[in-house]
N, C-alpha and C positions, 0 to 999 in steps of 0.2 A: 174504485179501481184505479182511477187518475194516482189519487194521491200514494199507492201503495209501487205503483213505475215511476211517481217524481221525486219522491223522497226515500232515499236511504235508508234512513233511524228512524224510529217514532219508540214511542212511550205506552205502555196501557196503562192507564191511571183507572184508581178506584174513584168513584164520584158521589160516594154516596153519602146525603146528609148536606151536598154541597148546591145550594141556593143557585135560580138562575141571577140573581144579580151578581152577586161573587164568580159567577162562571162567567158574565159578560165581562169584567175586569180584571180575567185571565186573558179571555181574547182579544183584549184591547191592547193586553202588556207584551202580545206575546204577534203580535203585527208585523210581520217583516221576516220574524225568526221561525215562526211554526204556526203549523193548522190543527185546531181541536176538531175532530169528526163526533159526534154522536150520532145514536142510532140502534139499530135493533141486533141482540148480536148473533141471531140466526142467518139475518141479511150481510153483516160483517164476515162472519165462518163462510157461505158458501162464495163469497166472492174471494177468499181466502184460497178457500179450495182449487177453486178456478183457477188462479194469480200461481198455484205451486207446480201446474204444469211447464209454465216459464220460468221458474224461481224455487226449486227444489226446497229450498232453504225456510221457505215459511210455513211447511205444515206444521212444524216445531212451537208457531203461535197458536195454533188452536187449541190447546189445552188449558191457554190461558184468560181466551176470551168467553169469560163466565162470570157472571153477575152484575152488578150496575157497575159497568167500566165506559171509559170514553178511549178513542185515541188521539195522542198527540206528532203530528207526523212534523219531522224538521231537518235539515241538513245541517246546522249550526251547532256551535259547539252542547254536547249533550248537558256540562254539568251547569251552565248559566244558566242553560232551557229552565232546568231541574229549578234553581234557585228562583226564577219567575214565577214557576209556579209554586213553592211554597211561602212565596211574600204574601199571598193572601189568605189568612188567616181571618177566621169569624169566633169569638170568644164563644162557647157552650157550656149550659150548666151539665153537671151528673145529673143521670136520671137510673131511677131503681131500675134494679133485676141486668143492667146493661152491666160491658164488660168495659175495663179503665183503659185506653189508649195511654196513657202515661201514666206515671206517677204523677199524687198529688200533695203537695207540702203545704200546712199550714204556718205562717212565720209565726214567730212569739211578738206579745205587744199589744195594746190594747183589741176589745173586741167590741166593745160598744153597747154590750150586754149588762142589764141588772143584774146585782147579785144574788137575786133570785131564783136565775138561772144555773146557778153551780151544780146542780142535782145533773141535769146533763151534759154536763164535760164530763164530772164523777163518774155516769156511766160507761163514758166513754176513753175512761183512763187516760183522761188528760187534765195535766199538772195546770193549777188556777192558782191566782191571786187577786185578793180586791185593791185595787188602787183608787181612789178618789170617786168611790162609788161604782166601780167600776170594773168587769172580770176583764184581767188580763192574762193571757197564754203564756207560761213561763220560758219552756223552749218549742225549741222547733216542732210541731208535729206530722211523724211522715202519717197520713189519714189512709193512701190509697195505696196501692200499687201497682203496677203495669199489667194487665191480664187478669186484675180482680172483681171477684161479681161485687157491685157496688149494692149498698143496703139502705134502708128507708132511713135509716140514724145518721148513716152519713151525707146524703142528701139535703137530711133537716138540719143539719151543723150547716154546712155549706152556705144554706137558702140564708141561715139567721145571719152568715157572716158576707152573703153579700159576695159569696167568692164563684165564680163561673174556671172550673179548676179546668178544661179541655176546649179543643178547636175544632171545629169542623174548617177542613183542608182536603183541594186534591190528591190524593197519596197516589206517588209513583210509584207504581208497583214492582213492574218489568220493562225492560230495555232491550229494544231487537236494534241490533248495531251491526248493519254493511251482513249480516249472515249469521252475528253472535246472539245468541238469547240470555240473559242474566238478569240477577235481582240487581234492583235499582241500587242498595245499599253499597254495592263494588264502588258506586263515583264517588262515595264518602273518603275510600281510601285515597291518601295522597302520596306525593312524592316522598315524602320523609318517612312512613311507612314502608312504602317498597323499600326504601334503604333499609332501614328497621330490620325487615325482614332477611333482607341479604346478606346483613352487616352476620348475621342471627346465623341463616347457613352456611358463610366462610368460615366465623369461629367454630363449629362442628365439625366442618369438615379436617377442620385443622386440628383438633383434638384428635377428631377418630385415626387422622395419618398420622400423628406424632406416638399414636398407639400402638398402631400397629405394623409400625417401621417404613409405611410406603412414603414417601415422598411426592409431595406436586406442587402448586404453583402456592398454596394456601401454607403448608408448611414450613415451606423455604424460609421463611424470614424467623419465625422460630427457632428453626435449626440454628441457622448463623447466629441465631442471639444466643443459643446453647454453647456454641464453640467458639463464642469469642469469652463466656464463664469461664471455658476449660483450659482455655489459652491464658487467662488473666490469672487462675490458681497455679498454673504450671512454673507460670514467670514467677509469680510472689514466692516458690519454695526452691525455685534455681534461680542461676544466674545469668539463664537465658534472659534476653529482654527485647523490645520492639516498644513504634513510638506510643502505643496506645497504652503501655504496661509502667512507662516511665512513671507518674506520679502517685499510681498505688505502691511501686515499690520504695520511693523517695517519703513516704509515708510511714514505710513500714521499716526504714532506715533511720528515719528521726523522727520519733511517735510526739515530742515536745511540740513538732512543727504543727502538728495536727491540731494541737489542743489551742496553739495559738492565732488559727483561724479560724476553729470554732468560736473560739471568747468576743475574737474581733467579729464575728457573724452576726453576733447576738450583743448590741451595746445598749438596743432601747431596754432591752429586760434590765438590766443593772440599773436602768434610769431608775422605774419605772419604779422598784424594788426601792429602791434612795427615798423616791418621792411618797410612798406606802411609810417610809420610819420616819418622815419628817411630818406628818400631817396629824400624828396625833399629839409631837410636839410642840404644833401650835396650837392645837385644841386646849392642851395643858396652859401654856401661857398667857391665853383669853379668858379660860376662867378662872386663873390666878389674877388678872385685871382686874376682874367681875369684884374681885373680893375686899382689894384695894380700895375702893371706893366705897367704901363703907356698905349700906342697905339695897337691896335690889332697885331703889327707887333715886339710892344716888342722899337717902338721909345720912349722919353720922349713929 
């Protein structure tokens, strides 16, 4: 109850699969900035309960506290906290019938295996080569994928190659923030994304108004850029003019002038083009040297 009136934020983290040594070197990293609770979570819900007489705002947690979770309670910035706890990571093999927390990639490149053993890639519809005695993976193999029930073959690939393809990690589950409850994946999002997003419903908005004739802060600059078009075709076919209209019409009064700043734009192509017809005329004159001298080797 202390920690749920000292602390602000905290964390439910999933813990399962997660060693106490690995759990002791969370709470060593995490000294200063946050308190990990464990505990029973029928004993966590009613002191919940309790706490939402003063704090309306936390029955919203009980739905979430279910299964092997811990909490992490902190006042400090939530997305470090986050990064603390996912530095420690413990390599794990696949094991059957279990479902794949990631994808897993096998690289290409030797595998250390006799050629003996080709009959089980074969199975496995994966492309082999022998090289120095030796099965090599040709490309990448993707083996697993995220949410797939893993199988006794792919296991036994794994075990022969030596590869422990997942982690056992505290996974942040959920984030109760000052009153807010959210999946922890939100603090992935960053600055350049909120733009992203923004940049994303300005130009809409700015469509849908330039559609349907209303005008607001989004399409204004559109419009102007429309009617200074309408301004610039008006001047080119009168003889109205303004300072902005002067050198398309001085263009369209001396079209030579035009082509004579294009030419001057573009000098390296002309090089470039010179150096392309000169190069196989030295090619020619080298091996008309060659020939000069009598035999390849310089005999008469």
């Amino acid at each position: 109850m202390k920690y749920f009136e000292e602390y602000k934020n905290f964390f439910i983290v999933g813990v399962s699969n997660v060693g106490s040594n690995q759990m002791q070197k969370i709470r060593i990293a995490l000294r200063g900035k946050a308190v990990l609770l464990m505990g029973k979570n029928s004993v966590i819900r009613k002191v919940v309960r309790e706490l939402t007489q003063k704090n309306p705002k936390l029955a919203g947690v009980l739905s979430y506290l279910t299964g092997t979770i811990g909490i992490i309670f902190t006042n400090a910035n939530l997305m470090d906290v986050r990064k603390t706890i996912l530095e420690y990571k413990v390599p794990a093999a696949a094991r059957v019938g279990t479902f794949a927390p990631s994808d897993c990639l096998i690289p290409p490149g030797p595998t250390g295996l006799d050629p003996g053993q080709t009959n089980f890639f074969q199975a496995l519809n994966i492309a082999t080569k022998i090289v120095k005695g030796s099965i090599e993976i040709i490309t990448e193999v993707h083996l697993i994928k995220t949410g797939e029930k893993i199988t006794p073959s792919m296991v036994s690939l794994l075990s022969k190659l030596n590869i422990k393809p997942f982690f056992f990690v505290m996974k942040v589950e959920t984030v109760y923030e000052d009153g807010s409850i959210y999946d922890a994946s939100i603090l992935d999002i960053t600055a350049d994304d909120l733009l992203k997003s923004f940049m994303k419903g300005v130009n809409q908005m700015a469509a849908l108004s330039l559609a349907i004739g209303v005008p607001n802060i989004t399409s204004v600059p559109h419009s102007f850029a429309r009617a200074f078009t309408n301004l610039l075709a008006i001047a080119a076919v009168t003889d109205i003019t303004f300072e902005r209209a002067k050198q398309i019409k001085a263009y369209l009064a001396d079209p030579s002038a035009f082509a004579a700043v294009a030419s001057s734009s573009a000098p390296s192509g002309g090089k470039a083009e010179e150096a392309k017809k000169e190069e196989p005329k030295k090619q020619e004159e080298e091996e008309d040297d060659v020939g000069l001298g009598g035999g390849l080797f310089g005999d008469d």
